[in-house]
KOLPA-524771 format. One record per residue (C-alpha): residue in three letters; y, x, z. Coordinates in steps of 0.5 Angstrom, whole numbers. Layout:
<sites>
<site ALA, <Y, X, Z>>
...
</sites>
This chain:
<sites>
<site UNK, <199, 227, 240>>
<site UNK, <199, 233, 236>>
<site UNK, <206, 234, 233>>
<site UNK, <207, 235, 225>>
<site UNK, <213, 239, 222>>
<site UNK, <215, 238, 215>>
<site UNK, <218, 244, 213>>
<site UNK, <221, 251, 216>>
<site UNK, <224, 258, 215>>
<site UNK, <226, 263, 220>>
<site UNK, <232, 262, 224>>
<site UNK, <238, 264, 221>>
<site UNK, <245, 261, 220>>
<site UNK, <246, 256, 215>>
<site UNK, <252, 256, 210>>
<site UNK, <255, 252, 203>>
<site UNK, <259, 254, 197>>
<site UNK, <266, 252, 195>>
<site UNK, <267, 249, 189>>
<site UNK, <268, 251, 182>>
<site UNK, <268, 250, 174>>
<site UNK, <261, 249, 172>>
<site UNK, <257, 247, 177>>
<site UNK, <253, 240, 177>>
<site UNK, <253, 239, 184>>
<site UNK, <260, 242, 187>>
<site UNK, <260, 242, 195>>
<site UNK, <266, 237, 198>>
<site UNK, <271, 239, 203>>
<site UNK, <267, 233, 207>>
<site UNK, <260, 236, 206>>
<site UNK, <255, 236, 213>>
<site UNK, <248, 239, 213>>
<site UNK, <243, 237, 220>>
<site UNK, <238, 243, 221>>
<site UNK, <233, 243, 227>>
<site UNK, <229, 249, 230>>
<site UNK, <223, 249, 233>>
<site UNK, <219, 253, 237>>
<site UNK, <211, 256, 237>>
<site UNK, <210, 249, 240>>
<site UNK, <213, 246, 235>>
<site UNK, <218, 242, 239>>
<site UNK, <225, 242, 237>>
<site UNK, <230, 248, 241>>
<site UNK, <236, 247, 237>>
<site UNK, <240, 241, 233>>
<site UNK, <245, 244, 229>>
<site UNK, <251, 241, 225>>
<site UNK, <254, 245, 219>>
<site UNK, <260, 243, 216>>
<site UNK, <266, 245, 212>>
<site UNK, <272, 246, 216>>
<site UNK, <278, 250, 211>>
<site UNK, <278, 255, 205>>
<site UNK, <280, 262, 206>>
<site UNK, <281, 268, 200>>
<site UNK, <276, 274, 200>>
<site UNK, <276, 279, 196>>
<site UNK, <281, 275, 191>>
<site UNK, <276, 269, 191>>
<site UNK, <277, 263, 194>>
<site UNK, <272, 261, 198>>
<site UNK, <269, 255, 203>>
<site UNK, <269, 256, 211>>
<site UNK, <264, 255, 214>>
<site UNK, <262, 252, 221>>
<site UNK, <257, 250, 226>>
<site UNK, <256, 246, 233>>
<site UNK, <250, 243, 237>>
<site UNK, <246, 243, 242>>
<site UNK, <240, 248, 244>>
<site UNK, <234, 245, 249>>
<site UNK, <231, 253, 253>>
<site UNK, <231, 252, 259>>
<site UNK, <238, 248, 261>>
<site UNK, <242, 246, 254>>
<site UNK, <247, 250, 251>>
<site UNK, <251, 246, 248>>
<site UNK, <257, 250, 243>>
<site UNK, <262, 247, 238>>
<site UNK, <266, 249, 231>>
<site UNK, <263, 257, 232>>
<site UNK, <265, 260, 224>>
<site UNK, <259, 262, 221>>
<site UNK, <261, 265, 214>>
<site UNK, <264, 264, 207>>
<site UNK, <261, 261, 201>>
<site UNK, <264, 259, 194>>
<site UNK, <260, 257, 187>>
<site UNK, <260, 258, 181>>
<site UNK, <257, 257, 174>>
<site UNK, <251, 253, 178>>
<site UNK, <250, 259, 183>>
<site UNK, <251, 261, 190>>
<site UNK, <256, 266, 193>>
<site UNK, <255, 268, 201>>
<site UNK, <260, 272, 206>>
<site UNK, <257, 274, 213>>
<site UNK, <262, 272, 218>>
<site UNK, <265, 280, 220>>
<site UNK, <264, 282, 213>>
<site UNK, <267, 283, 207>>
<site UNK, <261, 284, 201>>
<site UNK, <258, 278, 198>>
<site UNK, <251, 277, 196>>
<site UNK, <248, 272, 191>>
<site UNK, <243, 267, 194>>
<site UNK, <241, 262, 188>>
<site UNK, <241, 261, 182>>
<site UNK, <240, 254, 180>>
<site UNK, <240, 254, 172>>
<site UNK, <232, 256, 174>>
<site UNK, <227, 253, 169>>
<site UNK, <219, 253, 169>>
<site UNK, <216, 260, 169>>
<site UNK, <223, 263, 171>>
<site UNK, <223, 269, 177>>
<site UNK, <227, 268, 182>>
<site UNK, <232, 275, 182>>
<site UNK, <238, 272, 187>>
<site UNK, <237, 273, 195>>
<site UNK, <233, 267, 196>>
<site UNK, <226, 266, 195>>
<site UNK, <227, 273, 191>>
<site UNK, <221, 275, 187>>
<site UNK, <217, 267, 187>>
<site UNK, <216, 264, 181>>
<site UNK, <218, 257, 179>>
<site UNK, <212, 252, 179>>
<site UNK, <215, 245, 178>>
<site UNK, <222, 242, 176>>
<site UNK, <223, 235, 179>>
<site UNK, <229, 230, 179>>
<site UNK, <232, 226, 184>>
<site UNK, <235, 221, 185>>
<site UNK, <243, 222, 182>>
<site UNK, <240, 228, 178>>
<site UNK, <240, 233, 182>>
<site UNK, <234, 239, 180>>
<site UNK, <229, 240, 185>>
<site UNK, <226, 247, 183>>
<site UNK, <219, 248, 186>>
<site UNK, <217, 256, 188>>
<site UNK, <211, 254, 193>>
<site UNK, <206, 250, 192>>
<site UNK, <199, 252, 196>>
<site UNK, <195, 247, 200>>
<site UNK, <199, 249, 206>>
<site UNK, <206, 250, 203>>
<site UNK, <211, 247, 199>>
<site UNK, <217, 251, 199>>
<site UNK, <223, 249, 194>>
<site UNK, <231, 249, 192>>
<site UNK, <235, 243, 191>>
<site UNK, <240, 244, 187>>
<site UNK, <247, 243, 190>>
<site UNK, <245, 244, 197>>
<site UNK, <239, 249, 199>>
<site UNK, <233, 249, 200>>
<site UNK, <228, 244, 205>>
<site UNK, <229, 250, 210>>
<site UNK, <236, 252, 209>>
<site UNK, <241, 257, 206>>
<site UNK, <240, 263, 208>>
<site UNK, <232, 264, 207>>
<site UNK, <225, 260, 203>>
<site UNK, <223, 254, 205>>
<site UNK, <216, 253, 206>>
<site UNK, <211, 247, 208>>
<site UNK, <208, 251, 214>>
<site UNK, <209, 256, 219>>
<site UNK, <204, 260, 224>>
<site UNK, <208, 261, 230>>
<site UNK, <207, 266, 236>>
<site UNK, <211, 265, 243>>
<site UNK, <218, 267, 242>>
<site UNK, <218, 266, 234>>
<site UNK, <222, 260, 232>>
<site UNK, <223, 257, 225>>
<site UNK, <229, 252, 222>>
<site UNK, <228, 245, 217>>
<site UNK, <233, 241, 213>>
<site UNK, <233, 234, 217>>
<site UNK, <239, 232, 212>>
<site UNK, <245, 233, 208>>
<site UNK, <251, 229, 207>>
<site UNK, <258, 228, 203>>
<site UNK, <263, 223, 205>>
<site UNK, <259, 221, 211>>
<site UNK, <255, 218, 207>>
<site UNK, <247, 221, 206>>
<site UNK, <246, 225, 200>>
<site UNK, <239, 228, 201>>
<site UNK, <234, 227, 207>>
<site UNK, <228, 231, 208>>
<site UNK, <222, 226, 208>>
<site UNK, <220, 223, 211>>
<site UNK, <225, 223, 217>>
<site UNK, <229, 217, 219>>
<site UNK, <236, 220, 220>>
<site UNK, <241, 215, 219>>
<site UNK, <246, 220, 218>>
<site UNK, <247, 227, 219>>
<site UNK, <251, 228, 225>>
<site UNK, <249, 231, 232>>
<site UNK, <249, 226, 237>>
<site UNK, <254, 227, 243>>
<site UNK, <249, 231, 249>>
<site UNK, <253, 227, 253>>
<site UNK, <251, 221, 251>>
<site UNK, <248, 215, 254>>
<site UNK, <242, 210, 251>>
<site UNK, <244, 204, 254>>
<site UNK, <240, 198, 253>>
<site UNK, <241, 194, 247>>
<site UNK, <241, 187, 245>>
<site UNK, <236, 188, 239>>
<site UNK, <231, 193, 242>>
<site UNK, <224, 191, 240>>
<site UNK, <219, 195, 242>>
<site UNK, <212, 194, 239>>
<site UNK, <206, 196, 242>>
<site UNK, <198, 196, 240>>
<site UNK, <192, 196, 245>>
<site UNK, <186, 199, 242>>
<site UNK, <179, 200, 246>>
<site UNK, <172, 199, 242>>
<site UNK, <166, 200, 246>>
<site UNK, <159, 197, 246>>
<site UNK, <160, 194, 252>>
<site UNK, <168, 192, 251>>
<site UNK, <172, 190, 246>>
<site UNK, <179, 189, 248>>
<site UNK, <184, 188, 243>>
<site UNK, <191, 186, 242>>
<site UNK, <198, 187, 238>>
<site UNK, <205, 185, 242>>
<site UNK, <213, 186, 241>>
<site UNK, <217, 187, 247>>
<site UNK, <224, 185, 246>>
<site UNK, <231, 182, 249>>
<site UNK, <233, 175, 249>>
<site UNK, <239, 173, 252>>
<site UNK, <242, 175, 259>>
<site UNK, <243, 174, 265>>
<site UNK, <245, 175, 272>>
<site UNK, <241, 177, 279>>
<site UNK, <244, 179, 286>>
<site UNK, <252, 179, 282>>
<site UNK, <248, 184, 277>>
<site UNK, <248, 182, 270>>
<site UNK, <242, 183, 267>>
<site UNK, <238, 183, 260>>
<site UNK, <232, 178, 259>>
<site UNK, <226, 181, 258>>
<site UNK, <220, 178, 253>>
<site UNK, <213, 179, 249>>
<site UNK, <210, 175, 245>>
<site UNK, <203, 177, 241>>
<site UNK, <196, 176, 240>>
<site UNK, <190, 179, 244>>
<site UNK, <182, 179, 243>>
<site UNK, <179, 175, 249>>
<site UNK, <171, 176, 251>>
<site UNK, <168, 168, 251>>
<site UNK, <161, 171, 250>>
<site UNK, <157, 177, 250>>
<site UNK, <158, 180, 242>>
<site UNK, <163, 173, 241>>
<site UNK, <171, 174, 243>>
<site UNK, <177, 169, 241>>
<site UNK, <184, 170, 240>>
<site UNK, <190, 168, 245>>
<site UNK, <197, 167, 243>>
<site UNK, <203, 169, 248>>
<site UNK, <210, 167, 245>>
<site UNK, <216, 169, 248>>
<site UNK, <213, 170, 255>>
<site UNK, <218, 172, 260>>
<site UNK, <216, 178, 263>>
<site UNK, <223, 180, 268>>
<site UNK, <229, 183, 267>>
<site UNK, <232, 189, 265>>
<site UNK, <239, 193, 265>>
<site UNK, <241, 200, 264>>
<site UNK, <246, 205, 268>>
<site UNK, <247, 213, 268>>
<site UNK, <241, 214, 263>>
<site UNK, <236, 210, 268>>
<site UNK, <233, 203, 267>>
<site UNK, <232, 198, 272>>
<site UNK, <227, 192, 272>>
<site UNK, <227, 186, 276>>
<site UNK, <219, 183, 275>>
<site UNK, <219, 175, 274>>
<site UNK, <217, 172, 281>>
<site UNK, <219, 178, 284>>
<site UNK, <227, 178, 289>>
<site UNK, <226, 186, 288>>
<site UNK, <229, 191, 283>>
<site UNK, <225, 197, 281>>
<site UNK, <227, 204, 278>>
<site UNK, <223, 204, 272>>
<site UNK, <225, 210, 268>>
<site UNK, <229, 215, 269>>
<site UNK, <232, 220, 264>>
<site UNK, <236, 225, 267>>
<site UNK, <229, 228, 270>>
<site UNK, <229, 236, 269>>
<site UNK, <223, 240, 269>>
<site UNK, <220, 242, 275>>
<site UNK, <222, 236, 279>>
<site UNK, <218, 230, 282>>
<site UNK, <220, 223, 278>>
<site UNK, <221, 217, 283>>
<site UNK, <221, 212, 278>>
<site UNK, <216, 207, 277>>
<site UNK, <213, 209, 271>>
<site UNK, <209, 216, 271>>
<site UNK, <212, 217, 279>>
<site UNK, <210, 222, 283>>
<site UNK, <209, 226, 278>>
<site UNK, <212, 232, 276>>
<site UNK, <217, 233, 270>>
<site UNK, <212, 238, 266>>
<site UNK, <218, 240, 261>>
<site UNK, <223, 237, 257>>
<site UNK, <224, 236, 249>>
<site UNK, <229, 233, 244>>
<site UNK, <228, 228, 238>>
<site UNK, <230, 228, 231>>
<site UNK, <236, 224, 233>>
<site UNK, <237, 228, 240>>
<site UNK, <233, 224, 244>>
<site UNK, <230, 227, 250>>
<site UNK, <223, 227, 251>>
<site UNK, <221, 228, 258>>
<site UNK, <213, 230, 259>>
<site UNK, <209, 229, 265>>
<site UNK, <202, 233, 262>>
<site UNK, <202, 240, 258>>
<site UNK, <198, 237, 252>>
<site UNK, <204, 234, 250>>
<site UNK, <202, 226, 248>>
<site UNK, <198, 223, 254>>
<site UNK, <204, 222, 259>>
<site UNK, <211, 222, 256>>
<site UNK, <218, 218, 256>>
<site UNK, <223, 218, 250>>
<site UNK, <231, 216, 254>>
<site UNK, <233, 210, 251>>
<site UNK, <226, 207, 249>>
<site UNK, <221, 209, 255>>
<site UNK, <213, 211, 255>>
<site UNK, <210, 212, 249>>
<site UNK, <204, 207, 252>>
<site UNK, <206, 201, 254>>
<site UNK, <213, 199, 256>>
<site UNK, <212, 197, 263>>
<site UNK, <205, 199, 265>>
<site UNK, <203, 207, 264>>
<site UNK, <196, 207, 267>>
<site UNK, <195, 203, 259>>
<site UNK, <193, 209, 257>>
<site UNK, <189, 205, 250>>
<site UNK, <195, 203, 249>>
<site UNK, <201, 207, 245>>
<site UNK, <209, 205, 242>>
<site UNK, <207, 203, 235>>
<site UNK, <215, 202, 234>>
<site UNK, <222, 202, 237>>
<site UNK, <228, 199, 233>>
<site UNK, <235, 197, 234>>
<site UNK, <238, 192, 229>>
<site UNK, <231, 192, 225>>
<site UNK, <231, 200, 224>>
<site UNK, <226, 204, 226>>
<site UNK, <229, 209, 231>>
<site UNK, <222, 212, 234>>
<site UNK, <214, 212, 230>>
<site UNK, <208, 213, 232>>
<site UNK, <205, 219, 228>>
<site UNK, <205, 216, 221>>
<site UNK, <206, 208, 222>>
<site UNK, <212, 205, 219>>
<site UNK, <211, 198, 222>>
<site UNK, <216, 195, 226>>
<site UNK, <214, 188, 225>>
<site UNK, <211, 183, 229>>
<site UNK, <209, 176, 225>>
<site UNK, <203, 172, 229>>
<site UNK, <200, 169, 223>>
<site UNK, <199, 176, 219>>
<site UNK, <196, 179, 226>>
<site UNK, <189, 182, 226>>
<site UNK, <185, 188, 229>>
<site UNK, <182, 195, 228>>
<site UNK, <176, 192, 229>>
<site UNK, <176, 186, 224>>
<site UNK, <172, 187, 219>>
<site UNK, <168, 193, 221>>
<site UNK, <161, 195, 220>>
<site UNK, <157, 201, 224>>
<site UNK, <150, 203, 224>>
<site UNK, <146, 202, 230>>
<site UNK, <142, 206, 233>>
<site UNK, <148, 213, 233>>
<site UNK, <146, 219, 233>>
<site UNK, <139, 219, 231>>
<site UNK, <133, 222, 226>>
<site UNK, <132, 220, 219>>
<site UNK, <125, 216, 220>>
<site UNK, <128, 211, 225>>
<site UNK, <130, 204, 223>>
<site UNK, <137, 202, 222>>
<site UNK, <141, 196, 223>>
<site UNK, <148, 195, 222>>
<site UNK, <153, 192, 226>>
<site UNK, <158, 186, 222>>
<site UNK, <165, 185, 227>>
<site UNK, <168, 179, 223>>
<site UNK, <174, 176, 226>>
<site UNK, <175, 169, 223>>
<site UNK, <181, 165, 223>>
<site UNK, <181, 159, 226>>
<site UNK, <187, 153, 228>>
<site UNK, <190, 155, 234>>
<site UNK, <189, 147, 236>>
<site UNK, <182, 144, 236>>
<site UNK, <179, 150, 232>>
<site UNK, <172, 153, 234>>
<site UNK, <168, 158, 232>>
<site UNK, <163, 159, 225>>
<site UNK, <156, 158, 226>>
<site UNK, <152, 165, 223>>
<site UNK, <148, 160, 218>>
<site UNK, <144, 167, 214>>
<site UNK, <144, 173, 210>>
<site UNK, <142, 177, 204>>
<site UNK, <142, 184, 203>>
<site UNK, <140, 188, 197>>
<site UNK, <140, 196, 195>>
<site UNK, <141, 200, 190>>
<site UNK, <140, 207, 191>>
<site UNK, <146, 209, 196>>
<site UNK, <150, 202, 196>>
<site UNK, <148, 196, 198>>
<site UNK, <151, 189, 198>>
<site UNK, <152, 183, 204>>
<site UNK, <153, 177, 204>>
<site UNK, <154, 173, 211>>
<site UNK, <154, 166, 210>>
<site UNK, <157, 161, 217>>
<site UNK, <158, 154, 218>>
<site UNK, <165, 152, 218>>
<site UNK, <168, 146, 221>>
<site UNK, <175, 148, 221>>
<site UNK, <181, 146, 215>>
<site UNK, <187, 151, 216>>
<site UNK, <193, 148, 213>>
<site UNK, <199, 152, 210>>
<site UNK, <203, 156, 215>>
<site UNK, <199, 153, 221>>
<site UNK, <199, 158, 227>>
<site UNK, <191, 162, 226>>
<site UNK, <188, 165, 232>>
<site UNK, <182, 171, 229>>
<site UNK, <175, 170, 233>>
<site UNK, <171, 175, 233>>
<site UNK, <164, 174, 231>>
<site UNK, <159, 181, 232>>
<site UNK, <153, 180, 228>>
<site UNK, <147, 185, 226>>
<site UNK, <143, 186, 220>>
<site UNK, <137, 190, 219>>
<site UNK, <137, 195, 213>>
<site UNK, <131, 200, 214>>
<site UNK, <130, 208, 214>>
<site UNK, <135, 211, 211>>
<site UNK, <135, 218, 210>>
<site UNK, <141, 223, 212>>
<site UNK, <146, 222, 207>>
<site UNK, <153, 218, 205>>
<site UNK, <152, 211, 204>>
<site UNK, <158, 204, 200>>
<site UNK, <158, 197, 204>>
<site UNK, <160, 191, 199>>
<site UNK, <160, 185, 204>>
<site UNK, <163, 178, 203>>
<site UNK, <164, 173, 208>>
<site UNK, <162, 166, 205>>
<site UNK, <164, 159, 209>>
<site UNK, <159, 153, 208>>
<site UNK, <163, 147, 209>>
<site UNK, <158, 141, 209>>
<site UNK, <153, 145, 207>>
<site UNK, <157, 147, 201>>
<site UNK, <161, 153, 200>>
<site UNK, <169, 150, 201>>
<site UNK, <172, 154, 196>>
<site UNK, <180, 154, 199>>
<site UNK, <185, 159, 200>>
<site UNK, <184, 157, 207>>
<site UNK, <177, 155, 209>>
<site UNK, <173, 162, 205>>
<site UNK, <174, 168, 208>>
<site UNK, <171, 174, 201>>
<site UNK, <172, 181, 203>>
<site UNK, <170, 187, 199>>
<site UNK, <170, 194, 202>>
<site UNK, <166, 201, 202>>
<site UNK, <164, 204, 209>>
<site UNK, <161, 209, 211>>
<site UNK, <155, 210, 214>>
<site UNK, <153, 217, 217>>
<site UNK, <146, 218, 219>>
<site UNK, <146, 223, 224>>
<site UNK, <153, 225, 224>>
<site UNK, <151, 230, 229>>
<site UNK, <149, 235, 223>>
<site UNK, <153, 240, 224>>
<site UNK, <151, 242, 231>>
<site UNK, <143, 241, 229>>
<site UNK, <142, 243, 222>>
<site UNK, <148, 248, 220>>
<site UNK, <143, 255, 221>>
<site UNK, <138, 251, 216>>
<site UNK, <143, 250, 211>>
<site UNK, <147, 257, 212>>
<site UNK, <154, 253, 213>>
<site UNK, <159, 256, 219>>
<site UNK, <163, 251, 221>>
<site UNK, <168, 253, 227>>
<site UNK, <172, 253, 232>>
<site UNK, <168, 246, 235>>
<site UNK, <172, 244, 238>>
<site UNK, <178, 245, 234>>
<site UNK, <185, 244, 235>>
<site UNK, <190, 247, 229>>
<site UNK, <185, 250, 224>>
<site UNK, <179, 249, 222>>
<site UNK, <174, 254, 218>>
<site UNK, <168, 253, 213>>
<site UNK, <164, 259, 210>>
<site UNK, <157, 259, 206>>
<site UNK, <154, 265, 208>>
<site UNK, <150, 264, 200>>
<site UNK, <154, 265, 194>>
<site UNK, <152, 259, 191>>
<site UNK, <153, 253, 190>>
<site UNK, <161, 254, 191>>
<site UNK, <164, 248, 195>>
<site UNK, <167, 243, 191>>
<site UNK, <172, 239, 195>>
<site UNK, <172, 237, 203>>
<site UNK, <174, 230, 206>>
<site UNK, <175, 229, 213>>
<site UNK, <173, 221, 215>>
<site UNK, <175, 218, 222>>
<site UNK, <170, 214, 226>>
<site UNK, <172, 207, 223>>
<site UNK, <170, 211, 216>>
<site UNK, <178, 211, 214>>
<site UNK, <178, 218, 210>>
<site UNK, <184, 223, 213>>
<site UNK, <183, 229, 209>>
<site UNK, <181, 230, 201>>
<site UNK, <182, 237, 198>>
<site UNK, <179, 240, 192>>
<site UNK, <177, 247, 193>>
<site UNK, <176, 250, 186>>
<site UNK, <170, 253, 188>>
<site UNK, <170, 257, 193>>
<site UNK, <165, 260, 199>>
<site UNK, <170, 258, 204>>
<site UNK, <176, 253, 207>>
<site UNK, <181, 253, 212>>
<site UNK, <185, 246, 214>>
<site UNK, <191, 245, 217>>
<site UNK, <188, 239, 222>>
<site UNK, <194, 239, 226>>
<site UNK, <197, 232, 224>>
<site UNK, <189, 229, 227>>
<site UNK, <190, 226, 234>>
<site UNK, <184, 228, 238>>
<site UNK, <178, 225, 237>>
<site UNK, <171, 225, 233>>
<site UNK, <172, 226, 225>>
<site UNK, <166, 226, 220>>
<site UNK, <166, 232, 215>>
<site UNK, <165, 231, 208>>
<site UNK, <163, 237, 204>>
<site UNK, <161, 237, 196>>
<site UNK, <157, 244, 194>>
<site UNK, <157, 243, 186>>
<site UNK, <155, 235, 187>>
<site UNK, <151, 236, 194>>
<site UNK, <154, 232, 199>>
<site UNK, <152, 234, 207>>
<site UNK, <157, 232, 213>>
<site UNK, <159, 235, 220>>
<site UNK, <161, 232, 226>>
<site UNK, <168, 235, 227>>
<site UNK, <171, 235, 234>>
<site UNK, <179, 235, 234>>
<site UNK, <182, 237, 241>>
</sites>
């Protein structure tokens, strides 16, 4: 998984101010800031707690003193606490710094900025300020940066989205031995004032590098399985989690359950949906930052995870064993995350949580840790996903509801046929599947309306437990020529040779979808078109460049191969593009690219 990193600076020491007369938002005596610094490879090297502790007077002036501990991850940690940093005060809605082992202050922001205003204090120095906003309790937000890449800004009271001592920014390229620093959150009273999105932290403090993450009582671990081919379908959505105890061999022990729902081949192109409530896997207990299990039906305990792993050493617990420890990183919340391959997402475990795969089974490797939670809060996500849910009757699939056009990779004078997966809901007891009864298709220019019409027996009554069955169908639609294509399709249900119109017997849908006729584009047909794309593959950054000077390129969007679109940007008429693609998990992407209302697409390969 690539990794995403939200704001950085260079690495420096972070310090506050002393309160004053005059300020709208004045530091307390009980104010924290949380800073991590990451390296070339994006991975945090270092959590870093600041805090006040004292004032002092220089130079006649009061001031606050500031101090710092935390925890740096090179090769071994290097934990250090209570280390004085430097001095601060604040005064008439501005910032005042003295370096430790100094006696001469410098002026580092200037909060009273408007719109249009230059920034003439140490920070950020020379940048002009874009855009004001308010957050919630009043304080300004004074934005200096805002490219496609960057968003660098002053939040009044506190610092900047990078720090105190330098600018914020949105991104930074880094070379080896380089390192940059992000506001995680800033806290008054222990209770959370600030808190750079969209991180999860529920405070600001350092967890202590000795700690233990021990197994608790409310752990749920939700886990999706996604494979899609043309030849196997496999599906499914379930929930790990903790119920009840129990004891094995003198041993006390947590019991160990899943429940969810998966996808199930009756027929060739017809599946079904099964149903697992509070299946009962094994037991699970916890010791030294290892995690023991003991499978149902076996007398045996297996070593399922060890946390305490160093780099370079061989695991000889059950998940990802014999393998060697490739390197050892940190979490937000001071986790740490041990990985077993160099690419840094296909094998590695989280201590306290497990595999980023499949609790249980490593070799999984289509599945991945939708969520972790403890009390119903989220502690780990999987790239953007928020969900931490499991509600069986809400539970569908990627591969519902999808339309592809058949065959792929083909000339423009070939006919087509699209490919209709339907998941239809059915009662869990005595339902059967819709017949397929018909379709109507009609075209207007590059949109085309579908209707599909099956013959359904079942009635769902309210709250009643709905299993999906998948039903694959195929329409013919012609020669198409290269070129962006919208899908409305509506699913109707015929009841007694009559649409049934309930809420819970009519399936009607409405979505656009793409059809991208020889997506291969750019690898066949870029030369004739004068368009260089590059790299191909590509892993950060992607470059687009017209070799004519007209048209100018509009706006690029980037789809995925279900049609959902991950990237959009206007471009201002410009010859030529750089996307950060860093935030793509691997795979295949579709480019979109408008010249002055000519479209053309890209097969973009990202690694």
């Amino acid at each position: 998984m690539k990794k995403l990193v939200l704001t950085g600076i260079s690495c420096f020491a972070f310090v506050i101010v002393l309160a004053q007369a005059g300020n709208r938002f004045p530091v307390t005596a009980e104010s924290t800031w949380r800073v991590d610094s990451v390296d070339a490879l994006w991975r945090i090297i270092e959590n870093t707690k600041y805090y006040i502790r004292d004032d002092t007077f220089i130079n006649t002036r009061n001031y606050f003193k500031i101090y710092k501990s935390g925890v740096a991850f090179y090769d071994l940690p290097f934990y250090y606490n209570n280390i004085y940093v430097g001095a601060i005060r604040e005064e008439d809605n501005k910032v005042y710094y003295i370096k430790k082992s100094r006696r001469t202050e410098s002026w580092l922001y200037d909060f009273n900025l408007e719109v249009g205003d230059t920034i003439k204090s140490d920070i950020a120095q020379g940048n002009t300020i874009k855009l004001i906003d308010t957050l919630p309790g009043g304080r300004k937000i004074l934005y200096y940066d805002l490219g496609h890449y960057t968003e660098a800004f002053l939040i009044e009271g506190i610092g900047t989205n990078g720090g105190l001592l330098s600018g914020g920014t949105g991104y930074i390229p880094l070379h080896s031995g380089e390192c940059s620093t992000f506001l995680i959150c800033y806290a008054e009273n222990g209770e959370l004032v600030y808190q750079c999105p969209p991180h999860f932290e529920s405070n600001c403090d350092i967890v202590n590098p000795d700690h233990q993450y021990t197994i608790q009582s409310s752990a749920k671990w939700l886990i999706n399985k996604e494979i899609d081919s043309d030849t196997l379908i496999d599906y499914a959505r379930y929930q790990y989690y903790i119920l009840g105890d129990t004891v094995i061999n003198s041993i006390p022990y947590y019991k160990f359950y899943k429940k969810g729902k998966e996808l199930i081949q009756i027929d060739p192109g017809i599946y079904s949906c099964k149903i697992d409530e509070n299946k009962y896997m094994g037991a699970i207990r916890d010791q030294d930052n290892k995690f023991y299990f003991v499978k149902e039906g076996s007398p045996d305990e297996d070593l399922l995870y060890d946390f305490t792993l160093q780099k370079g050493e061989i695991n000889t617990a059950k998940i990802y064993k014999n393998e060697m420890v490739y390197d050892v990183g940190t979490m937000i919340d001071n986790r740490r995350i041990i990985y077993f391959g160099d690419d840094y997402w296909s094998k590695k475990i989280v201590a306290g949580i497990g595999s980023v795969k499949d609790f249980l089974d490593e070799k999984e490797m289509s599945t991945h840790l939708q969520c972790y939670s403890e009390n119903n809060v989220p502690i780990y996500h999987y790239s953007g996903t928020y969900d931490c849910g499991l509600t069986l009757s809400d539970v569908t699939f990627p591969v519902c509801n999808t339309i592809q056009v058949l065959p792929n990779y083909i000339e423009e004078t070939t006919d087509k046929k699209l490919r209709i997966k339907l998941c239809y809901p059915v009662p869990a007891e005595n339902g059967t599947i819709p017949e397929f009864a018909g379709y109507n298709v009609s075209k207007n220019g590059y949109q085309y309306k579908i209707d599909l019409y099956y013959n359904d027996a079942n009635q769902i009554m309210p709250g009643q437990q709905i299993l999906m069955n998948l039903v694959e169908d195929t329409i013919p639609i012609g020669i198409l020529e290269q070129g962006y294509y919208e899908i409305e399709c509506s699913v109707h249900a015929i009841y007694d040779e009559k649409p049934y119109d309930t809420t819970f017997n009519i399936i009607q849908f409405d979505f656009g979808y793409h059809i991208w006729v020889n997506p291969n584009y750019v690898i066949t047909r870029t030369d004739n078109l004068n368009i260089k794309i590059y790299p191909v593959p590509v892993k950060n950054r992607l470059y687009i460049e017209l070799i004519r000077p007209d048209p100018k390129i509009m706006s690029v969007e980037i789809y995925n191969v279900l049609g959902t679109r991950v990237v959009s940007m206007k471009t201002e008429n410009m010859n030529s593009v750089e996307i950060d693609v860093t935030n793509l998990n691997r795979g295949v992407y579709i480019l979109r690219l408008n010249e002055l209302s000519t479209f053309s697409t890209h097969k973009i390969i990202v690694e």
